[in-house]
N, C-alpha and C positions, 0 to 999 in steps of 0.2 A: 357614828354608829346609829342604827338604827333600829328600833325596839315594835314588834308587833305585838297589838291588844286586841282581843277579843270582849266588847262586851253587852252586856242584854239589858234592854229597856234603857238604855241611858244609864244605867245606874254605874255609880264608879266600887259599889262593893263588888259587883258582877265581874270585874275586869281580871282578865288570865292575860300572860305575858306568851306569845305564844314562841317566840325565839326574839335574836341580836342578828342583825345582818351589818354585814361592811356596804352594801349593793344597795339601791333602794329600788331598782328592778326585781332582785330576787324577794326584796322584805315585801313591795307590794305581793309579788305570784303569791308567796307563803300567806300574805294575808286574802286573798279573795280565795283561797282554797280552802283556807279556816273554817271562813263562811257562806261555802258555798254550798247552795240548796237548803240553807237556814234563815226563815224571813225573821228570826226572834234577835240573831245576832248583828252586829255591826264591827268592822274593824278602826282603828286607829293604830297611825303611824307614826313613831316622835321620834326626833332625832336629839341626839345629843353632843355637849361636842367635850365633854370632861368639866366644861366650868362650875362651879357650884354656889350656892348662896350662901349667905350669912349662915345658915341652921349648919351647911353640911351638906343639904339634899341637892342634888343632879338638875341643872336648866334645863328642860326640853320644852323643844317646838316640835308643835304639832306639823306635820308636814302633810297628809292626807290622812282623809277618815271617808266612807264610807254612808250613802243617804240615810 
C-alpha cells in the first residue's frame, strides 16, 4: 500500500494524507498533481506493508519524495 503526503516547508504538522494506492504509478500521478503549480508544497510517498512496531504504529518506507 501506498500512502500520499502533501507537505509545506518540511514541517510534519503541515502534512495531509492525500489518498491509499495499491499502484505506485498511480500514487505517484496523484501525488505530482497534488503539487502541481505549487512551489510551497512538496509530496512524499510511503509504503507500507502491514508490519507494525512494538507501540502499534505502521513501518513505512519512504519510497519517493519530491525536491
Amino acid at each position: 500500500m501506498f500512502h500520499v503526503i502533501t507537505e509545506r516547508d518540511y514541517s510534519e504538522f503541515s502534512r495531509k494524507q492525500i489518498g491509499e494506492y495499491t499502484d505506485f504509478d498511480k500514487a505517484l500521478e496523484a501525488a505530482q498533481k497534488a503539487i502541481a503549480g505549487r512551489d510551497d508544497l512538496r509530496y512524499i510517498i510511503e509504503q507500507t506493508d502491514g508490519h507494525v512496531d512494538s507501540y502499534g504504529n505502521q513501518i513505512v518506507t519512504v519510497v519517493a519524495e519530491s525536491d
